[in-house]
N, C-alpha and C positions, 0 to 999 in steps of 0.2 A: 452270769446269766447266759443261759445258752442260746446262739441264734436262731430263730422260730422264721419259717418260709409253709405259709399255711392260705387254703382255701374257701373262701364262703362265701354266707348271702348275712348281708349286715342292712340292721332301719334304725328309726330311732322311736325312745322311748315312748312320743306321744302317738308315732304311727308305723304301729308293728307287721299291718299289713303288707307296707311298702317295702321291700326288699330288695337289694342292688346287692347283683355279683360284684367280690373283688378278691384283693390280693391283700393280707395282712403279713409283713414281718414285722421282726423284729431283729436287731445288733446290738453290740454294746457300743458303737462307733455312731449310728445311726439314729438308734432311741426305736418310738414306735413307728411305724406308715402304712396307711391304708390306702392304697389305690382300687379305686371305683371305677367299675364300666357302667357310669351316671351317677345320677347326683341327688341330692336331698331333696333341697331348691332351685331356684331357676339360677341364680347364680353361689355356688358355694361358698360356706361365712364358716363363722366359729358356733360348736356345737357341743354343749358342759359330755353329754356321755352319749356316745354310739353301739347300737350290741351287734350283735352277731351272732351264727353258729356256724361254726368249718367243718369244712368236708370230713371230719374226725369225730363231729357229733357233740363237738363243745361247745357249752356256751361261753363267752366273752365279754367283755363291757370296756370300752374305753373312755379315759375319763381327761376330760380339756383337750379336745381337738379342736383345729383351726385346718380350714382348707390354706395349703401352700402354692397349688398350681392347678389348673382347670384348662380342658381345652375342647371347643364347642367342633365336633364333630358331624357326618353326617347321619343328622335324625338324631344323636345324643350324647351326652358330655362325659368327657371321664375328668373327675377328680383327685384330686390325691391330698389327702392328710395327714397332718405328722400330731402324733398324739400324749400329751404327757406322761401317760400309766395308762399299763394294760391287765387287766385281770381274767385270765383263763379258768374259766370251772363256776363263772355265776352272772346271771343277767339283774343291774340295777334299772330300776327304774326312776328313780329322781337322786337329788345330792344328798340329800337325808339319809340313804341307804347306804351312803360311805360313811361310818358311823363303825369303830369296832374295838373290840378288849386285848385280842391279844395277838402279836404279831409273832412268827419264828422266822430266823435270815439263820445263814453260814455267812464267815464270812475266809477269804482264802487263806489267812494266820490264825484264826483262831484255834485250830488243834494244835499249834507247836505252842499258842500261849500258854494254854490249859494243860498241858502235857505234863505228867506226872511220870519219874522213872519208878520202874519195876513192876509195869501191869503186866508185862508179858513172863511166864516162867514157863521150864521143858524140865524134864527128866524123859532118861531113857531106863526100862527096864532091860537088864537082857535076857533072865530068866522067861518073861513074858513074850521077849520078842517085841515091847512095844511102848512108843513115846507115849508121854502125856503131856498136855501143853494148856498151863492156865492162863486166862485171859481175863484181868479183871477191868472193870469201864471206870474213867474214872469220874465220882463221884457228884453229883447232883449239887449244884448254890443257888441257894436265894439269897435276895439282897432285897430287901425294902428299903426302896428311896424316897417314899414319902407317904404319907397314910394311904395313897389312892394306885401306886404305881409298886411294880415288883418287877424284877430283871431275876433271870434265871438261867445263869450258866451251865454248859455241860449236858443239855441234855440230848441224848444222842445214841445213835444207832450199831450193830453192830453190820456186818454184810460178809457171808462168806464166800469167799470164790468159788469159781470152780476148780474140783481135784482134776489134777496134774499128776503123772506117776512121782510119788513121795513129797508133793508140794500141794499144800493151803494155802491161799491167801486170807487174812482175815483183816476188815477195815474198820475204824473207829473214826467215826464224823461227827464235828460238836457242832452246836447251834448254840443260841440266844434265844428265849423267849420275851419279849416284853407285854405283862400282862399287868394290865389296869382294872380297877374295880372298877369302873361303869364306863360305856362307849364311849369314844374320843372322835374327836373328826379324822381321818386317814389321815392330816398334815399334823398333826400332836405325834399321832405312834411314829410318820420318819423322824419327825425331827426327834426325836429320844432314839430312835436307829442310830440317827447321824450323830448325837454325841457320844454311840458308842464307837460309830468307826472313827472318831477323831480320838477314842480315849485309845482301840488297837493301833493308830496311827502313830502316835504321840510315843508311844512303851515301845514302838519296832521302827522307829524312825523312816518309815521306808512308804510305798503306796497299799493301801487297803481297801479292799472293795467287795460290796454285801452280792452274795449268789442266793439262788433258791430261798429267794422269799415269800411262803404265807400269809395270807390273812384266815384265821379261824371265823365264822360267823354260824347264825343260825335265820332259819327262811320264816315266815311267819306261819304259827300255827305249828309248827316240827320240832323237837323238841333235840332231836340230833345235830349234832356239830356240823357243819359242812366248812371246806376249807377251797382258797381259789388262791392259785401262784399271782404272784402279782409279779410285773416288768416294768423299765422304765430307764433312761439314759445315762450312760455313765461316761461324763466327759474326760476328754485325755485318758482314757483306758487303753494301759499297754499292756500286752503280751506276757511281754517280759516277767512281769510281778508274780508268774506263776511257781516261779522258786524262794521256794520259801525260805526263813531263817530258824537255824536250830535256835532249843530254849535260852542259851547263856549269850543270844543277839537281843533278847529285849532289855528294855530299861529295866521293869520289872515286872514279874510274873507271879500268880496263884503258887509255883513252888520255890520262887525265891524268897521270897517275906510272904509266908503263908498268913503269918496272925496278922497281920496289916492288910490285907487285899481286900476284905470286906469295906475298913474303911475309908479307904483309897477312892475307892469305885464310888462309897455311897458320898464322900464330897465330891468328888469331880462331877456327879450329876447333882449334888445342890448347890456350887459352883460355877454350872454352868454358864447361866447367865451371864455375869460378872468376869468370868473367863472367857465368853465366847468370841469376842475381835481378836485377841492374844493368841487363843486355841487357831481358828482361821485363818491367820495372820502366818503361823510356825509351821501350821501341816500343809498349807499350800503350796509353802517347798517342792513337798515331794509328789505334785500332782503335776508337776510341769517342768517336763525334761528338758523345754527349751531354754529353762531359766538362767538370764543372764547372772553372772557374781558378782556383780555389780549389784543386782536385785536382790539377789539372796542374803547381800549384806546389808541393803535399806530395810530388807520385810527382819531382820532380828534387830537392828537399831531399834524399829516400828513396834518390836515385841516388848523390847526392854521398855521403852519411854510407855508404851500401852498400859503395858502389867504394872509401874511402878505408879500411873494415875489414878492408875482402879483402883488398887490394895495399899497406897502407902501416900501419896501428898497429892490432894486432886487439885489445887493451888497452883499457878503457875509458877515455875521453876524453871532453871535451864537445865536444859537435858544430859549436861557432864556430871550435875549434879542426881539426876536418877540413876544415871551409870554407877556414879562411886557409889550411891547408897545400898543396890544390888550387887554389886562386888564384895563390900564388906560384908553385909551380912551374910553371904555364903562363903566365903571367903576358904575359911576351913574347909569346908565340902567338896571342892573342887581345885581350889590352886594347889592341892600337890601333884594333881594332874598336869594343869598348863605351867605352871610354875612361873608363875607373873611376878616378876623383882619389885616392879612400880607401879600401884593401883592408879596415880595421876596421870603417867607417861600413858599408860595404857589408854583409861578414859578421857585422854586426850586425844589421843590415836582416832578413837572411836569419830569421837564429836568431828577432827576435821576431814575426817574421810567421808563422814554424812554427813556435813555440808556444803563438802564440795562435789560430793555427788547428788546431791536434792537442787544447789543453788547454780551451780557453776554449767558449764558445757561438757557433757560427757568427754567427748571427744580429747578435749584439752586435761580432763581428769585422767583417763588414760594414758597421755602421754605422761605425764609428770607423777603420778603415782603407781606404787609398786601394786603389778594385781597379784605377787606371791602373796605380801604382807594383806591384801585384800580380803583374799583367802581366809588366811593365819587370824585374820580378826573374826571374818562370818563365824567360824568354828565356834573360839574361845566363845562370842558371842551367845553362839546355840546353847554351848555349856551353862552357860549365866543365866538363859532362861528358862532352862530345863530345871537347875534347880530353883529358882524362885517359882516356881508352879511346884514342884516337888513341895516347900518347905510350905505354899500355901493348904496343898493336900493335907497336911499334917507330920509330914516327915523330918526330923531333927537334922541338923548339919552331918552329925555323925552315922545316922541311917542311910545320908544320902553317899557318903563317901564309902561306904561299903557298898553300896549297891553300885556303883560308878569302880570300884576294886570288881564285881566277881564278875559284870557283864563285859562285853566286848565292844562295844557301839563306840566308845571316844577313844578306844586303845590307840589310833592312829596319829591322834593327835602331835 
């Protein structure tokens, strides 16, 4: 989402007359803020939606603002707001109006997931003197996830540069749409957003994160679509994530097991649920660079014991025992990768290294244990959990060892 530094006159809904100059931006660091040269009230509180129009002739809506700081100046007050979501291009007037079918995001991986080889072909004549160069897009998905809910991959634009002597540029941008048969409250369409960015999360192991977001709606009485960007905070957003991974860096992709990606996608959103501490638990990883490895190896112990309560003994057990029980049953799938001699030595490994990191003094766990071997365990770890969410998706031991052979992601192991 791009940073927004904009000017207007913003009221609220029940009193449109009243109007107060200020400053709206926006960051991805910062989220929304509105600073006000005055104030609503006599002392500023929390207020569901604020509009606007800026100096650009836009309307706006911001939606769960809370004044943050206020300061009583001479003859009147300036405020300042931080606001949950911001929507540029439409004025609401109550909560009910945040009500909508269909949402479209990019999101920064999503073209190299999608990525299909040989859209682009050349030939040169030379009788003619002249190149021809085909470009074809790749291909439109639906996925029906549930009588009432549709996800639609791929659908996307082309844009041609500007000519340069003997150079085109030409770009291909994909989106997501998520489109429901009857209005949803704004917090149903993110959150089915957000289990898509946990599902690009999960497949690219790495940070993901939604840009240029729409909402589609219609005004009353209009019978025409009208569309307003929506904004809103993206914590721990780095920079960095802006390099992308080629296609043979994900788990798996639309062109690596083409006949399976439909059903992949359509359990992992009726999964969700049931996945969703496990899912949370594994991608928060990679939202926090500061994370200790010490951490990284309690949040997959926390994967493993999670996912083995949910989908296989919800019974109290000891936890070496949900180890070996996810070890074996992938067993095939992955240990030609780690090549683990002892499935017991192993998940023993496990158990005393998380409980001596849950129970003991860090400090003293440090000293006396290896943080290589620390390490060496998080990995294997990840691997353990990736395929018990793989085999729950529907994937066989053997689909999953092919796909763990053509991708790049554990090769380091």
């Amino acid at each position: 989402m791009e940073p927004i530094k904009s000017k207007g006159l913003f009221f609220l809904p029940e009193n449109k007359t009243t109007k107060i100059p200020g400053i709206l931006t926006f960051s991805n660091q910062d989220g929304v803020i509105l600073e006000l040269l005055g104030t609503f009230t006599i002392v500023p509180g929390y207020h569901h939606i604020i509009l606007g129009l800026t100096s650009e002739g836009k309307p706006v809506s911001l939606y769960r603002n809370e004044a943050i700081e206020f300061n009583f100046g001479s003859g009147f007050t300036v405020a300042t707001y931080k606001s949950r979501y911001l929507f540029i291009g439409i004025n609401f007037d109550t909560q009910r109006d945040l009500r909508f079918r269909t949402l479209g995001c990019r999101f920064n991986d999503l073209n190299e997931w999608l990525y299909i080889e040989n859209l682009i072909s050349h030939k040169h004549n030379k009788d003619q003197n002249e190149t021809i160069i085909k470009f074809k897009s790749p291909i439109s998905k639906s996925i029906n996830l549930n009588k009432d809910l549709v996800l639609i991959l791929g659908q996307s634009y082309n844009e041609r540069g500007e000519r340069f002597p003997m150079k085109i540029t030409i770009q291909e941008t994909s989106l997501i749409k998520v489109l429901y048969k009857k209005r949803v409250p704004l917090d149903q369409l993110l959150a089915t957003l957000k289990k898509f960015q946990n599902l690009l999360t999960f497949v690219s192991q790495k940070q993901v994160y939604p840009y240029d977001i729409s909402i589609d709606f219609r005004i009353k009485n209009d019978r025409k679509i009208h569309s307003a960007s929506l904004y809103f905070q993206i914590p721990n957003y780095q920079e960095s994530i802006k390099k992308s991974p080629k296609n043979y860096e994900f788990l798996f992709s639309p062109s690596l097991i083409p006949q399976k990606i439909d059903s992949l996608i359509h359990k992992w959103f009726e999964q969700g649920d049931a996945l969703g501490l496990v899912i949370t638990e594994f991608c928060g990883q990679f939202y926090n660079p500061k994370m200790y490895q010490e951490d990284k190896f309690l949040s997959m112990t926390a994967c493993l014991e999670s996912f083995h309560r949910e989908f296989r003994v919800k019974k109290d057990i000891s936890n070496i025992d949900r180890y070996k029980s996810l070890f074996e049953e992938g067993r095939s799938a992955f240990n030609w990768l780690l090549k683990i001699q002892s499935k017991n030595k192993f998940c023993e490994e496990l158990k005393d290294y998380r409980n001596d990191l849950t129970h003991n003094n860090p400090e003293k766990v440090l000293r006396t244990k290896n943080i290589h071997k620390l390490y060496q365990l998080t990995e294997y770890s990840k691997v353990i959990v990736v395929t018990a969410i793989l085999r729950e998706l529907g994937l066989t031991n053997l689909e999953i060892k092919h796909i763990f052979k053509k991708n790049m992601i554990f090769r380091k192991l």
